[in-house]
C-alpha positions, -999 to +999 in steps of 0.1 A: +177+735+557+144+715+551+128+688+563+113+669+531+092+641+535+095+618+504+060+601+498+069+571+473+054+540+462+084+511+467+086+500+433+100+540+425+127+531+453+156+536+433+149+568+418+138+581+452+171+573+468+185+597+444+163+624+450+171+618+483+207+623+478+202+653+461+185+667+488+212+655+512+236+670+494+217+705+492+217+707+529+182+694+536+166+666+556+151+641+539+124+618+553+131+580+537+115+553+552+139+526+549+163+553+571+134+561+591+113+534+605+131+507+623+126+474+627+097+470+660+082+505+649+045+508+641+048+516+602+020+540+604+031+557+637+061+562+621+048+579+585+023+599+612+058+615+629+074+618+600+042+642+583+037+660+617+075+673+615+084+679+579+082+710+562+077+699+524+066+665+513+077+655+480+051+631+462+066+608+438+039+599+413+041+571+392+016+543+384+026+525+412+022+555+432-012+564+421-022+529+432-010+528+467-028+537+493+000+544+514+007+573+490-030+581+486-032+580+526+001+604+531-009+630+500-043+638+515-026+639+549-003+663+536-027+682+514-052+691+543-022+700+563-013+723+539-048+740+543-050+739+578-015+754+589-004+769+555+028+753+570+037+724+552+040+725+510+032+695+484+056+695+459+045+668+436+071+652+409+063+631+378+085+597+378+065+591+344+037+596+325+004+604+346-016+628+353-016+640+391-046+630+413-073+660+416-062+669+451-032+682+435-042+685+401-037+724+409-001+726+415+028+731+394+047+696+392+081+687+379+093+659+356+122+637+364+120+613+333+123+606+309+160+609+307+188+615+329+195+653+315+157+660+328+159+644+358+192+667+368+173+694+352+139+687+374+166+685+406+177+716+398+142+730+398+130+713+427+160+727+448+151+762+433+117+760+441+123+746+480+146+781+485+122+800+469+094+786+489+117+793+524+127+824+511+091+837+506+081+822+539+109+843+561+095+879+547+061+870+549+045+895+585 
C-alpha cells in the first residue's frame, strides 16, 4: 500500500476524486485535501505534512494546474524531494492538452483524457507503474 499525494488545481476537482477512488480501491492511500485538511488547520502546514509523509505525489496537470501556485509550490517541493532522498516519486498525469513544466518535462507522464476509455486505460497504467515502482524499490541493496 502507498501513500499518494494528489497535487491538483480545484477546478480539476472532479476528475481527481476519481483518481482518488481508484487508488482507494487499489489498496493505496491517497492524500486529498478536502479529506485532509480540516476546518482551523493552517492550509499550508497541512500540504507541508501531507508531502513530508507520502511516498508518490501524483501531479494533475491541466491549465488550471499550470497556473496555480499551490501546484507550482507542491511540484518543486516534491521534485527536490525526489533528488534529495530518492524516496518520494513524481508521477505526473495529463487532465488535457499541455505540455509538463520543465522540472518534469523529463518524466514519462500519462494521459487521462480525452475520453473515458483512456482515462481507465491511463488508471490502469498509473496503478501498474505505482507496483512497479514499489516492486523495484524492495530488491534494490
Amino acid at each position: 500500500m502507498a501513500r499518494i499525494f494528489l497535487s491538483h488545481a480545484s477546478p480539476d476537482k472532479p476528475t481527481v476524486r476519481r483518481i482518488a477512488e481508484a487508488l482507494r480501491v487499489a489498496g493505496h492511500e491517497p492524500w486529498l485535501d478536502e479529506q485532509e485538511i480540516l476546518v482551523g488547520d493552517s492550509i499550508p502546514g497541512a500540504v507541508e505534512r501531507g508531502l513530508q509523509s507520502t511516498d508518490y505525489v501524483i501531479v494533475c496537470l491541466s491549465r488550471a494546474a499550470l497556473a496555480s501556485g499551490w501546484v507550482n509550490s507542491e511540484l518543486h517541493g516534491s521534485v527536490m524531494k525526489q533528488f534529495s532522498s530518492k524516496m518520494t516519486r513524481v508521477l505526473p498525469v495529463r487532465l488535457e492538452e499541455v505540455s509538463p513544466p520543465s522540472i518534469i518535462a523529463h518524466i514519462l507522464y500519462v494521459d487521462l483524457y480525452p475520453d473515458e476509455e483512456t482515462f481507465r486505460r491511463g488508471i490502469d497504467r498509473l496503478m501498474r507503474s505505482i507496483d512497479g515502482h514499489a516492486a523495484r524499490a524492495v530488491t534494490r541493496p
